[in-house]
DRENLO-761740 format. One record per atom (N, C-alpha, C, O, CB): residue number from 1; atom name; x, y, z. Coordinates in steps of 0.02 Angstrom, whole numbers, m for minus. Glycine has a CB too. Example, Ala and Ser with C-alpha at 12.3 -4.5 7.8 and 13.67 -1.06 7.14 Angstrom:
residues 2
   nr  atom       x       y       z
    1     N     660    m284     390
    1    CA     615    m225     390
    1     C     660    m165     390
    1     O     712    m166     423
    1    CB     565    m224     452
    2     N     642    m112     354
    2    CA     684     m53     357
    2     C     645       2     394
    2     O     670      57     402
    2    CB     704     m30     286
end
This chain:
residues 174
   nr  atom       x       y       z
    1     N   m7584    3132     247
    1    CA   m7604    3124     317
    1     C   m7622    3051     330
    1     O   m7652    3018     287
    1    CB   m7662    3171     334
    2     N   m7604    3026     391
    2    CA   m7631    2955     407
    2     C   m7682    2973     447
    2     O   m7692    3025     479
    2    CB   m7583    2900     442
    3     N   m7722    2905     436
    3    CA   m7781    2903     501
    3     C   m7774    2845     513
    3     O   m7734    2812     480
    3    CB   m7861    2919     491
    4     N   m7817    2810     575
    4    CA   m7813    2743     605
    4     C   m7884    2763     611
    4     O   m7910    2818     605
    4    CB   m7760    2718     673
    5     N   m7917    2684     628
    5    CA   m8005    2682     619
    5     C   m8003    2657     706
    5     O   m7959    2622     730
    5    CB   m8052    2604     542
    6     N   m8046    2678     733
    6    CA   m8085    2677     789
    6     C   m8155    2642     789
    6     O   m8181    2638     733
    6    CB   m8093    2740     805
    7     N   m8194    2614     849
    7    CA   m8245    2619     847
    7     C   m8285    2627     908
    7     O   m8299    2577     942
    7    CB   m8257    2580     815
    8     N   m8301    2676     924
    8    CA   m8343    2722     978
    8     C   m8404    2698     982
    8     O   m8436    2670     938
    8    CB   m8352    2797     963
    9     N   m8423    2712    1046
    9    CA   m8492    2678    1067
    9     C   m8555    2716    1037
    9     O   m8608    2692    1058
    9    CB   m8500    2679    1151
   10     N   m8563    2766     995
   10    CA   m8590    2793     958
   10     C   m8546    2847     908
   10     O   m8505    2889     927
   10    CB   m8635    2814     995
   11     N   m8574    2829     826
   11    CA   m8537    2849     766
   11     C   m8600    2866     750
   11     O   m8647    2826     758
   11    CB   m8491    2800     719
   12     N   m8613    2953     716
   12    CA   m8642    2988     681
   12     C   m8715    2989     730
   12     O   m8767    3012     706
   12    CB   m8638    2961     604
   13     N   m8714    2969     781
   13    CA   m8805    2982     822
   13     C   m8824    2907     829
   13     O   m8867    2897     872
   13    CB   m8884    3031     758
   14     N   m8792    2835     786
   14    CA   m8784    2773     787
   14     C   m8778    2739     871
   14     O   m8724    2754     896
   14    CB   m8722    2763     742
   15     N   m8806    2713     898
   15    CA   m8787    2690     953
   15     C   m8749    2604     931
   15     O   m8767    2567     885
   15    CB   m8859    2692    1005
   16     N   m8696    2594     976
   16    CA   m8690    2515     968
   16     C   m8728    2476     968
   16     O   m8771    2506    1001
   16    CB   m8661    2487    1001
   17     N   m8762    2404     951
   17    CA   m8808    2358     950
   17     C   m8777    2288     951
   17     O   m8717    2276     952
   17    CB   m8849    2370     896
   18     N   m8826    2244     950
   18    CA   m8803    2177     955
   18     C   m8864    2125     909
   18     O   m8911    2090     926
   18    CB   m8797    2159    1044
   19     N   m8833    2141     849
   19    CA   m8879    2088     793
   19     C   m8866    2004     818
   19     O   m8822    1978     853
   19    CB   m8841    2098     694
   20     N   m8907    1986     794
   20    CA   m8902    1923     800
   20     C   m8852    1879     785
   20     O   m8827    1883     729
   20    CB   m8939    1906     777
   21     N   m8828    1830     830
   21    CA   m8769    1793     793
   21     C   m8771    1774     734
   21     O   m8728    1791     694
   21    CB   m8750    1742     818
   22     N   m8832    1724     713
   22    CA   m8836    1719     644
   22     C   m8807    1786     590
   22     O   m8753    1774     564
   22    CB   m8910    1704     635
   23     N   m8833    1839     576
   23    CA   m8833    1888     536
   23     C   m8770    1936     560
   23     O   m8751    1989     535
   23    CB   m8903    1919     538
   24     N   m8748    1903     608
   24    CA   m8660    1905     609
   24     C   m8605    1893     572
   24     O   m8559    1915     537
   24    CB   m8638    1873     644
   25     N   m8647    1824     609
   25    CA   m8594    1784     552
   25     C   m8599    1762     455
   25     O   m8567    1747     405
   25    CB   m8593    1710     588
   26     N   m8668    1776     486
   26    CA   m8670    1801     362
   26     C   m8627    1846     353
   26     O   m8573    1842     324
   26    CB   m8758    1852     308
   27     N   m8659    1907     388
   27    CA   m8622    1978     351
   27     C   m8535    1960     366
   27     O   m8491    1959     323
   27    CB   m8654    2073     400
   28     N   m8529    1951     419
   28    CA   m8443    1964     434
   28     C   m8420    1922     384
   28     O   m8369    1947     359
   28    CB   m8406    1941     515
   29     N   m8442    1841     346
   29    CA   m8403    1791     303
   29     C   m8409    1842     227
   29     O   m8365    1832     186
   29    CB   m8448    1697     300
   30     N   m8450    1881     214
   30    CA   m8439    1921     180
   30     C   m8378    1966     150
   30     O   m8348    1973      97
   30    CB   m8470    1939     201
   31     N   m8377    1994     226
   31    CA   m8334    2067     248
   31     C   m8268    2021     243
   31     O   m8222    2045     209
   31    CB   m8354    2113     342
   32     N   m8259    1976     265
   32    CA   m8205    1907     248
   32     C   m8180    1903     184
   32     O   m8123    1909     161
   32    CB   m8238    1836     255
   33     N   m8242    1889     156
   33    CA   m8197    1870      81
   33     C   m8196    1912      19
   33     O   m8184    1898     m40
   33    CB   m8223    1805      50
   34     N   m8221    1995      64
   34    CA   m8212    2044      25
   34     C   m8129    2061      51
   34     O   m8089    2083      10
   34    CB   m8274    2103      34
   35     N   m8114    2053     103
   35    CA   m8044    2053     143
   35     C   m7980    2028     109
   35     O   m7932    2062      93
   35    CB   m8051    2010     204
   36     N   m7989    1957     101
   36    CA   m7974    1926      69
   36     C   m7955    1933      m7
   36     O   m7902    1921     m36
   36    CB   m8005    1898      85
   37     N   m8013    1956     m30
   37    CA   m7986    1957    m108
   37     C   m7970    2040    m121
   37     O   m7966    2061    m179
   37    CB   m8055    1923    m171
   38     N   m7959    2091     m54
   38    CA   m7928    2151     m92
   38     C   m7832    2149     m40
   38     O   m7790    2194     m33
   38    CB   m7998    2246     m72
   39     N   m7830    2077     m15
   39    CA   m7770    2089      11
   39     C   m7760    2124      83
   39     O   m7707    2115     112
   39    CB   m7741    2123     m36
   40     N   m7782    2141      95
   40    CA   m7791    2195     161
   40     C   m7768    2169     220
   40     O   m7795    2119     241
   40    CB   m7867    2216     180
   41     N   m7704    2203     261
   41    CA   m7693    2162     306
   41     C   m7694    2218     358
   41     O   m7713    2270     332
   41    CB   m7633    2116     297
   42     N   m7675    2228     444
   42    CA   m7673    2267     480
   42     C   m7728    2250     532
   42     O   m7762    2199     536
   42    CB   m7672    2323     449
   43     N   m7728    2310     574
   43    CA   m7775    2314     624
   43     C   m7858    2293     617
   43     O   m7893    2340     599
   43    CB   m7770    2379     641
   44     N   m7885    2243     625
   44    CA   m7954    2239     611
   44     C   m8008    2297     649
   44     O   m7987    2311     705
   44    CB   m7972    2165     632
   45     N   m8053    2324     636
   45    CA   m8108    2367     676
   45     C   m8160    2345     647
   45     O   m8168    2341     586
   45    CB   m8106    2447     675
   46     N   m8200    2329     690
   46    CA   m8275    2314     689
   46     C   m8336    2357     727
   46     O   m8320    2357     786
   46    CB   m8279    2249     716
   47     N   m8397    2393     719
   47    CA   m8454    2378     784
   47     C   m8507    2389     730
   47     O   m8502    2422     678
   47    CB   m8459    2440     865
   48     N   m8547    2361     750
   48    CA   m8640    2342     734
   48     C   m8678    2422     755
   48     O   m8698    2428     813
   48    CB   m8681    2258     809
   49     N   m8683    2459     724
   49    CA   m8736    2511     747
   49     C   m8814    2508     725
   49     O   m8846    2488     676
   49    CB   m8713    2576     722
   50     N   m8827    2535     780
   50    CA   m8910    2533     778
   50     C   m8952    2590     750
   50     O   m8962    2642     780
   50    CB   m8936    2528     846
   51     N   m8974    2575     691
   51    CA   m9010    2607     662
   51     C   m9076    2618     662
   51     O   m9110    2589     620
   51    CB   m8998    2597     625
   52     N   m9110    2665     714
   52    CA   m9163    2628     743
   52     C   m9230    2655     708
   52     O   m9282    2625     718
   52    CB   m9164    2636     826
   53     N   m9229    2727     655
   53    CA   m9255    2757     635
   53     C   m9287    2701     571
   53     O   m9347    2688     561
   53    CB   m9216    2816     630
   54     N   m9219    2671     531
   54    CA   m9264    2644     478
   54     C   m9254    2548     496
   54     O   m9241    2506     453
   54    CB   m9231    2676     386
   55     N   m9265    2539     557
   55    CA   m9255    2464     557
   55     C   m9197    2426     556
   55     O   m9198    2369     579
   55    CB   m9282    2441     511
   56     N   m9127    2457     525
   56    CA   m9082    2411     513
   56     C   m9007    2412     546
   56     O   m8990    2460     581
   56    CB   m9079    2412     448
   57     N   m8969    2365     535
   57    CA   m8913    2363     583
   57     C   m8846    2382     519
   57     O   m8839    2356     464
   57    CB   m8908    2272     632
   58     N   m8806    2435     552
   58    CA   m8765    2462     500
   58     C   m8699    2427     543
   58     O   m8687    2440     602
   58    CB   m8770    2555     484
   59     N   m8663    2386     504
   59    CA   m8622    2345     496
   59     C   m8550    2394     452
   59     O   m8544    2417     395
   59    CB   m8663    2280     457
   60     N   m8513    2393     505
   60    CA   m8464    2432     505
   60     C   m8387    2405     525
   60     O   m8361    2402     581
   60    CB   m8487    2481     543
   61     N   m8355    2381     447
   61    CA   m8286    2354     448
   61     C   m8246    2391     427
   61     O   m8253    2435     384
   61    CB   m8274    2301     416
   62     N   m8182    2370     470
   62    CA   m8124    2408     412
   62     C   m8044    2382     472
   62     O   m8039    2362     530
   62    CB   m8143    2538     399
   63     N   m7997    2397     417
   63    CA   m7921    2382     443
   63     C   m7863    2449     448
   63     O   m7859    2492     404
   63    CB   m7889    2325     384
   64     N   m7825    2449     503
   64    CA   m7790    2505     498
   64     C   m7739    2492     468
   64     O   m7710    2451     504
   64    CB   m7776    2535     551
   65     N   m7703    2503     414
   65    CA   m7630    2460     388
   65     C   m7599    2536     372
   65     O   m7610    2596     383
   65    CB   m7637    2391     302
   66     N   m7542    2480     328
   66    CA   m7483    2570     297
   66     C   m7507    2536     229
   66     O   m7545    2488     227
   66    CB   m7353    2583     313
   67     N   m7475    2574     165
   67    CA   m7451    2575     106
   67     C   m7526    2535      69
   67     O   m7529    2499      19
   67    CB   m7369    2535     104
   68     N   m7586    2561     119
   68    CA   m7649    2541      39
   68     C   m7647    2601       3
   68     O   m7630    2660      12
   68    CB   m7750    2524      57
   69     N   m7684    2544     m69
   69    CA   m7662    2590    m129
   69     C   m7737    2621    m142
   69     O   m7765    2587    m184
   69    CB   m7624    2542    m206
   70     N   m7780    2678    m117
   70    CA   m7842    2694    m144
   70     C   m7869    2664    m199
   70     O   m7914    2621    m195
   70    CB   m7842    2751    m157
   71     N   m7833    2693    m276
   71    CA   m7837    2684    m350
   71     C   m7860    2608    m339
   71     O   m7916    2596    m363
   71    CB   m7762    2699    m398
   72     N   m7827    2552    m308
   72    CA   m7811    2483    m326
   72     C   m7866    2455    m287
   72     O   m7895    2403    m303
   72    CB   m7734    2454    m308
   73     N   m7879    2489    m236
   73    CA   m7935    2444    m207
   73     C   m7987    2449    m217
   73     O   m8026    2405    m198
   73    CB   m7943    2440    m155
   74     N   m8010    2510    m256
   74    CA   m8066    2539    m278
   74     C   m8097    2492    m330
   74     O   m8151    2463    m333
   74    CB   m8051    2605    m303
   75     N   m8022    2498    m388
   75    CA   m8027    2457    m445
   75     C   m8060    2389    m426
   75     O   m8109    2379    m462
   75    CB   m7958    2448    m477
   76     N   m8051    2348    m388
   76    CA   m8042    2281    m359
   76     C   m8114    2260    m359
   76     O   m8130    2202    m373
   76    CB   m8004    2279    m285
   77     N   m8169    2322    m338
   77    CA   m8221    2329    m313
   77     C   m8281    2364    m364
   77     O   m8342    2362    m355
   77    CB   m8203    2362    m255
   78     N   m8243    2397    m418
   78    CA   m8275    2419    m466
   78     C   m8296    2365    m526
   78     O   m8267    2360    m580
   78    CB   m8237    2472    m485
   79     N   m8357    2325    m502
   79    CA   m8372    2280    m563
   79     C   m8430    2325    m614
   79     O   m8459    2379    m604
   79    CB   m8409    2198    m532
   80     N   m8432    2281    m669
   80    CA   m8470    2294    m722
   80     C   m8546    2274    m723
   80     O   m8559    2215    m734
   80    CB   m8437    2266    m774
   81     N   m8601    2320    m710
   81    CA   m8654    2287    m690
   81     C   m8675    2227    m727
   81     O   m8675    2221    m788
   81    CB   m8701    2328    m686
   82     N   m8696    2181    m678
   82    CA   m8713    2102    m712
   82     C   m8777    2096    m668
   82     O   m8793    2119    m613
   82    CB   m8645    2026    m698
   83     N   m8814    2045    m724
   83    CA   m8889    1989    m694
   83     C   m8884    1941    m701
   83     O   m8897    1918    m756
   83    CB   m8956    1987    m719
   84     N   m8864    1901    m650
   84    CA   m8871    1833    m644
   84     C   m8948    1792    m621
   84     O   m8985    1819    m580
   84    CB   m8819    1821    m596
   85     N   m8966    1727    m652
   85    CA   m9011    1701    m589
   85     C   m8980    1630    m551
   85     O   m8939    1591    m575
   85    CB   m9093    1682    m620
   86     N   m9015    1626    m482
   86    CA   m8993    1600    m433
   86     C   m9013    1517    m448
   86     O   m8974    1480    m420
   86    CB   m9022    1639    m369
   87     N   m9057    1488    m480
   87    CA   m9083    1433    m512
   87     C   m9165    1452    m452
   87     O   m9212    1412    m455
   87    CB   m9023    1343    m506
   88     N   m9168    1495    m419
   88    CA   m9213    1475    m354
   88     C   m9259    1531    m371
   88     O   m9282    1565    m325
   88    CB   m9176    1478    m268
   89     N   m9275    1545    m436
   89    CA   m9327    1614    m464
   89     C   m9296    1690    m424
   89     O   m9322    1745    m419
   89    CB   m9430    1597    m429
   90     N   m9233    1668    m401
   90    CA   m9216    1733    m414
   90     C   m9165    1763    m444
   90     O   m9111    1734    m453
   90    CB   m9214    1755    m371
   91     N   m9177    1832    m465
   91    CA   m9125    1861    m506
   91     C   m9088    1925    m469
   91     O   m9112    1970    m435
   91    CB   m9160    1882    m576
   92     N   m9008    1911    m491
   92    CA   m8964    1966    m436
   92     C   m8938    1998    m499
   92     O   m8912    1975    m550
   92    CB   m8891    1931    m371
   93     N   m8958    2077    m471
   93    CA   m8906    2102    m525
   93     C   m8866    2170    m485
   93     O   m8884    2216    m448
   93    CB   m8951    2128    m606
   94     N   m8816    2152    m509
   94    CA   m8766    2180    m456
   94     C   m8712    2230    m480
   94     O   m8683    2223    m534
   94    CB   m8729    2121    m422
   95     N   m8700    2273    m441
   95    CA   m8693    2365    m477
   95     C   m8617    2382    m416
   95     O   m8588    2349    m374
   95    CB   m8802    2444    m452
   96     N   m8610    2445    m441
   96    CA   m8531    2485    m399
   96     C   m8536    2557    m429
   96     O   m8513    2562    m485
   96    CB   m8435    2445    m429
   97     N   m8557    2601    m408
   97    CA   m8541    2668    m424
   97     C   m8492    2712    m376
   97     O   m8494    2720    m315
   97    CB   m8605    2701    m428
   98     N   m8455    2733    m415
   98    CA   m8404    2796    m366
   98     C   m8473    2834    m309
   98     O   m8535    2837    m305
   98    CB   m8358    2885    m442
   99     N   m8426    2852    m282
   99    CA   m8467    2910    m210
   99     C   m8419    2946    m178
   99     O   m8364    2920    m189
   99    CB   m8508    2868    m138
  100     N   m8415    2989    m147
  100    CA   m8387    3053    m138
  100     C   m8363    3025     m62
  100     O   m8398    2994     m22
  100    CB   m8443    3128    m146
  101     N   m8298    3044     m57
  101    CA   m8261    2984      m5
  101     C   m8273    3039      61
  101     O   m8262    3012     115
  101    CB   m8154    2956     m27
  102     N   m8294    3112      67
  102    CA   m8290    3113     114
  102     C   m8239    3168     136
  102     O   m8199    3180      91
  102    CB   m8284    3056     125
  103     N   m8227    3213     203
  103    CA   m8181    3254     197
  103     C   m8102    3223     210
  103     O   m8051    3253     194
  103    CB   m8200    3306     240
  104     N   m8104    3181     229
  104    CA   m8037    3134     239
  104     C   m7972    3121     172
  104     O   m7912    3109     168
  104    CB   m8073    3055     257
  105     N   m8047    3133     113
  105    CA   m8006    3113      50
  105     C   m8019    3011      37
  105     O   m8061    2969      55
  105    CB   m7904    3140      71
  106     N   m7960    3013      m2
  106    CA   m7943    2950     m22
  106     C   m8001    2928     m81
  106     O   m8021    2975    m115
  106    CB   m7942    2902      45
  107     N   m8026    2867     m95
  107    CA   m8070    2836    m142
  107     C   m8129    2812    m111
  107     O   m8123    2785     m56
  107    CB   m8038    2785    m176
  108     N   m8189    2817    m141
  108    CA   m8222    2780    m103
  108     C   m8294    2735    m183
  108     O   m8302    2742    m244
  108    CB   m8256    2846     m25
  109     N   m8319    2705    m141
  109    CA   m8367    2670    m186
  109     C   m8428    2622    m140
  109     O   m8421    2609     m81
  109    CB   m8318    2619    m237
  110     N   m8472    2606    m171
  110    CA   m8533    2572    m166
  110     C   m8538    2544    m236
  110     O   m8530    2559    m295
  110    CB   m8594    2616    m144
  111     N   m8569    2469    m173
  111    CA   m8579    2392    m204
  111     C   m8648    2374    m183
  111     O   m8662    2361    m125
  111    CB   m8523    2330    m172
  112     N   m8709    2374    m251
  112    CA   m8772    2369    m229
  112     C   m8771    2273    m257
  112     O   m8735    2249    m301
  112    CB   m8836    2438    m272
  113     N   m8797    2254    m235
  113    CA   m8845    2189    m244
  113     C   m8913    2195    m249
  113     O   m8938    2210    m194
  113    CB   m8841    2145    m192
  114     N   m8956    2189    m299
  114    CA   m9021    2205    m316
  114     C   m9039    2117    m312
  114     O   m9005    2073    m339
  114    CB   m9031    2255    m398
  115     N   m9104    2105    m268
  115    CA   m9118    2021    m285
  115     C   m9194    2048    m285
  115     O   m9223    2088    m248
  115    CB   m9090    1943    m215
  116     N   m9217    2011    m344
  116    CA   m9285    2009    m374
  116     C   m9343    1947    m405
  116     O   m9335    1926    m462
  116    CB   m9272    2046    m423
  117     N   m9385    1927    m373
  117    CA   m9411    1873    m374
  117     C   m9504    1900    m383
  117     O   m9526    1957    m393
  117    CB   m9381    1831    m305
  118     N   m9524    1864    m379
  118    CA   m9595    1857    m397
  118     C   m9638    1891    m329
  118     O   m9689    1924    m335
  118    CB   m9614    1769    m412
  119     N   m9611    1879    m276
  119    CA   m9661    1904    m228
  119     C   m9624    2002    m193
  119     O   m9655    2052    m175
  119    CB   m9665    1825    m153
  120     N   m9532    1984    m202
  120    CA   m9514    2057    m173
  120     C   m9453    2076    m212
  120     O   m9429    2028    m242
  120    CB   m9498    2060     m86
  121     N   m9418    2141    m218
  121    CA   m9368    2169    m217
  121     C   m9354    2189    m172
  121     O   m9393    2216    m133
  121    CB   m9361    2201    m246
  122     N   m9276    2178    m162
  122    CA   m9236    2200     m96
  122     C   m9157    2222    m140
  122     O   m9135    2201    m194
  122    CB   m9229    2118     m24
  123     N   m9121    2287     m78
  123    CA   m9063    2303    m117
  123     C   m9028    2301     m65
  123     O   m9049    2328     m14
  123    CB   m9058    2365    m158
  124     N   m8958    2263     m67
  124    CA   m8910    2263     m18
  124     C   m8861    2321     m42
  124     O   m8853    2321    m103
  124    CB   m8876    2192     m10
  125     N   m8821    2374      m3
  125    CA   m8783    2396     m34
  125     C   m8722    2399      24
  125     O   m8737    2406      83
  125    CB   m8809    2454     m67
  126     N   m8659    2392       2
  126    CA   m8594    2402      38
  126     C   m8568    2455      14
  126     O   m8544    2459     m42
  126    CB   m8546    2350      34
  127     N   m8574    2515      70
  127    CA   m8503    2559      30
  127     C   m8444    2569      73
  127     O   m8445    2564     135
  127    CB   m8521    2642       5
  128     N   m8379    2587      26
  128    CA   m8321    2567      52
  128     C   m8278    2625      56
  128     O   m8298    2674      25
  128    CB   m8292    2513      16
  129     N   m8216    2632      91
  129    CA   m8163    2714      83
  129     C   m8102    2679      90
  129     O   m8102    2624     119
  129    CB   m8170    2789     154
  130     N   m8068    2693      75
  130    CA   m7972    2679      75
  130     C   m7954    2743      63
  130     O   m7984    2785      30
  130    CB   m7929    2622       8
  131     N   m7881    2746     102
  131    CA   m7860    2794     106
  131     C   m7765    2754     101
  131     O   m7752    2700      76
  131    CB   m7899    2837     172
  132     N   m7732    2787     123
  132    CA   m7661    2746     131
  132     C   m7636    2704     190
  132     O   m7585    2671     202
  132    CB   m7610    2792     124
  133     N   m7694    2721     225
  133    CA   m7704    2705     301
  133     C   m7735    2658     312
  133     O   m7715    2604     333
  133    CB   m7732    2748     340
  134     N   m7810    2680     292
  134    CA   m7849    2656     310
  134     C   m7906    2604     247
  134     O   m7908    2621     188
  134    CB   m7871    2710     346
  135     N   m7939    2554     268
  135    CA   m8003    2525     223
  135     C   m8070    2506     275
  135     O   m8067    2487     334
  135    CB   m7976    2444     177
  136     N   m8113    2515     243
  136    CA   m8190    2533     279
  136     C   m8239    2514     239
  136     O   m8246    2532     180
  136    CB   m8207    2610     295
  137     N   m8289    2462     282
  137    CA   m8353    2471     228
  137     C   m8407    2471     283
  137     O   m8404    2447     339
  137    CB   m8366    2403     162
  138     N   m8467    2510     243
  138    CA   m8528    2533     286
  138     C   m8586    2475     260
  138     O   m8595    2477     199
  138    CB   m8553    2625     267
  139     N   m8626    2423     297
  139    CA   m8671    2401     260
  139     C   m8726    2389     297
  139     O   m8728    2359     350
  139    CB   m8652    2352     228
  140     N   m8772    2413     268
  140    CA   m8843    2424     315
  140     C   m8897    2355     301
  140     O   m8915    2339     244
  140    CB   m8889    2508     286
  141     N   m8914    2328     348
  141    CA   m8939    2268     330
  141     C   m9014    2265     374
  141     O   m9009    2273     435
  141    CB   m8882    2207     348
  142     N   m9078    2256     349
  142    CA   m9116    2256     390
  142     C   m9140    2196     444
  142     O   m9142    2134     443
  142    CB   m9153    2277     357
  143     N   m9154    2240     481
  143    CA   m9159    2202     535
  143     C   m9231    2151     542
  143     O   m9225    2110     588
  143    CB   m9152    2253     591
  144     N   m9263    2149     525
  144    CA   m9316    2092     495
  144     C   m9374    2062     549
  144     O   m9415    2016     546
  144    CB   m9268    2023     468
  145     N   m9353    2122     614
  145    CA   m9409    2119     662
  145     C   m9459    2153     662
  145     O   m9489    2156     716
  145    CB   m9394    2127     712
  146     N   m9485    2187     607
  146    CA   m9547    2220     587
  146     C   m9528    2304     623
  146     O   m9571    2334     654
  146    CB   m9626    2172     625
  147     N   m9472    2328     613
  147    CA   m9472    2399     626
  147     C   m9429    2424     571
  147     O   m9407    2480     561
  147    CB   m9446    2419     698
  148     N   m9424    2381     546
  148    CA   m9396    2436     482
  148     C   m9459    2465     427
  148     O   m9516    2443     425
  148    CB   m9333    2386     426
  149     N   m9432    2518     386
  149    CA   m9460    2562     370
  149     C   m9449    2567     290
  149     O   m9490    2599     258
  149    CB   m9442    2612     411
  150     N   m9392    2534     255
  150    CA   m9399    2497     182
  150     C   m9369    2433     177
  150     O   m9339    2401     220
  150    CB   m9369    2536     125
  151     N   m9380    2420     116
  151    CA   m9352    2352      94
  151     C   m9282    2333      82
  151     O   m9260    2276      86
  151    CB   m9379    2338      40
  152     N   m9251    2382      68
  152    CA   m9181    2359      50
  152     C   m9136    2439      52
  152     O   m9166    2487      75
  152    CB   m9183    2313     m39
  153     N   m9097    2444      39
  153    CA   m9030    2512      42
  153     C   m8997    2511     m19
  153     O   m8972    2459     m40
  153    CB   m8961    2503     105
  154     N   m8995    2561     m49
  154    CA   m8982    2603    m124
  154     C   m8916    2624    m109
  154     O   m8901    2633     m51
  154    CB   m9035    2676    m146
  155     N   m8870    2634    m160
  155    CA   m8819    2670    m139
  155     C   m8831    2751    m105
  155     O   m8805    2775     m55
  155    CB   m8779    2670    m198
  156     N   m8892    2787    m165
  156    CA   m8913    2840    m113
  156     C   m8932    2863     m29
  156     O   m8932    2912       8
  156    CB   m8952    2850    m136
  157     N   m8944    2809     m29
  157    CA   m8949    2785      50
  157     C   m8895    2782     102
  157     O   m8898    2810     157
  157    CB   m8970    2722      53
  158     N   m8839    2740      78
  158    CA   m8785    2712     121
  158     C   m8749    2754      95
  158     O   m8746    2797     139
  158    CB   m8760    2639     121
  159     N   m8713    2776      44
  159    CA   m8668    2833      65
  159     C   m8658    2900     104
  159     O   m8609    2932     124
  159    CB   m8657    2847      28
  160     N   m8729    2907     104
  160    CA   m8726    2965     177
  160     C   m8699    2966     238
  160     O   m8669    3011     267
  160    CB   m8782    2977     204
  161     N   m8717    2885     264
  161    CA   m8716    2869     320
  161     C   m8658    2841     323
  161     O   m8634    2836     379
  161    CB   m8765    2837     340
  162     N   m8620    2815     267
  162    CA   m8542    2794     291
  162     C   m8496    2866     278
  162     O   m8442    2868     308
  162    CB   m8505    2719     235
  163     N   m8510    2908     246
  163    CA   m8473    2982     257
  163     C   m8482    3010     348
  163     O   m8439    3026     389
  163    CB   m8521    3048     194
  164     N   m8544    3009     354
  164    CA   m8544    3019     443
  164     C   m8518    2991     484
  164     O   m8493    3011     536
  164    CB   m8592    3014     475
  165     N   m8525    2911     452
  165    CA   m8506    2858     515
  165     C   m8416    2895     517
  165     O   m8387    2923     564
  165    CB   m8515    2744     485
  166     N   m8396    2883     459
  166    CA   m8335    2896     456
  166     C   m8303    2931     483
  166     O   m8254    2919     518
  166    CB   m8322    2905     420
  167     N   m8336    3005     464
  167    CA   m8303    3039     519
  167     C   m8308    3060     604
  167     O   m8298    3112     636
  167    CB   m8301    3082     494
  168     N   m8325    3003     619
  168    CA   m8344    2989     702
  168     C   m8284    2922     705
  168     O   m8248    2912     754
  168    CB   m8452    2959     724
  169     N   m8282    2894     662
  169    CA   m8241    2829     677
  169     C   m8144    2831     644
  169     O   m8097    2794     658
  169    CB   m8295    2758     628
  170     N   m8147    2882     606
  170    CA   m8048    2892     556
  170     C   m8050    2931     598
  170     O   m8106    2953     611
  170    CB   m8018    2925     458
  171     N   m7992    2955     639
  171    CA   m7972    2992     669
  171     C   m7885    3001     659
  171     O   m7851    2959     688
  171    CB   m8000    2975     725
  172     N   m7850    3052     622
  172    CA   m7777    3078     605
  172     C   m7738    3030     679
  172     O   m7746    3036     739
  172    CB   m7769    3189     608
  173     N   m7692    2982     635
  173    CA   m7661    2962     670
  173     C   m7604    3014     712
  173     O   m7587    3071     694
  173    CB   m7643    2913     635
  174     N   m7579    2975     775
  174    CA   m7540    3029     814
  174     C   m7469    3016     814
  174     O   m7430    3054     843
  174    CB   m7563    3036     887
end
C-alpha cells in the first residue's frame, strides 16, 4: 500500500504552533542533514505542533517519494551507542532503539541524545517511520518558557506520540 504524508491543522489532539525562528532553524538544519545523509528525495512535509500539556514543540518532518527502502533507512539511523565529550564539560551519549512503526507497517526507530554536565541532564529524542512511500520523524523539543513539565524526551516518550501523530498525518495514497 502507498501513503503520502499530510499535515493538518491538528495531528493526534496537537494543535499547530509557531516556535521560534531561532529553534526553527536549529531543529530543521538538523532534519537537513539527517535528509541528506539518508538520501531522501520527494515531497517535503513539515508543521510544528503544540504540545501544551508537557511544555514542548513536536517538530514534525517527513518526504513523500516512491521506491524508499524501510530495511536501508532504518539501518542508516541505527548507530551503536557512543559517549562522547563536547570539550565544554559536557558529555553526549547517544543511542537508537527499534519501536513499533505503527499500524501503517514499514520500519521505524528512535534516536536519543543524552547531554550531561555538572548542573543538568537533558534527553533529545527523534523518532522516525519509512515506509516505500513515505519518511517521517517526530521530535519533541522543549519549549524553554517555563511550562514545560520535564527535562528532556526518552524514546518511551516520543514514540507514542509519533505513532498518533502518524496516523492523523499518512494517509493511503489515492
Amino acid at each position: 500500500m502507498s501513503y503520502v504524508l499530510t499535515a493538518p491543522p491538528v495531528a493526534a489532539g496537537y494543535p499547530q504552533g509557531r516556535p521560534s525562528a531561532e529553534l526553527v532553524q536549529q531543529v530543521d538544519g538538523d532534519v537537513q542533514q539527517n535528509a541528506k545523509r539518508l538520501g531522501l528525495s520527494g515531497t517535503p512535509v513539515h508543521a510544528y505542533y503544540d504540545d501544551r500539556a508537557d511544555g514542548a514543540w513536536i517538530f514534525y518532518n517527513g518526504v513523500t517519494g516512491t521506491g524508499f527502502e524501510p530495511d536501508h533507512l532504518h539501518d542508516l539511523l541505527d548507530t551503536t551507542p557512543a559517549v562522547t565529550e563536547d570539550g565544554a564539560g559536557d558529555r553526549i551519549t547517544t543511542s537508537a532503539i527499534d519501536t513499533d512503526p505503527g499500524p501503517h507497517g514499514g520500519r521505524a526507530i528512535c534516536n536519543t541524545m543524552l547531554v550531561q554536565n555538572t548542573m543538568l541532564t537533558t534527553a533529545v529524542t527523534t523518532c522516525s517511520w519509512f515506509t516505500a512511500t513515505t519518511a517521517a520523524e517526530i521530535t519533541l523539543i522543549i519549549k524553554g518558557d517555563g511550562t514545560n513539565t520535564k527535562i528532556g524526551f526518552t524514546a518511551a516518550d516520543v514514540a507514542p506520540i509519533m505513532r498518533t501523530i502518524r496516523a492523523d498525518v499518512e494517509k493511503v495514497q489515492q
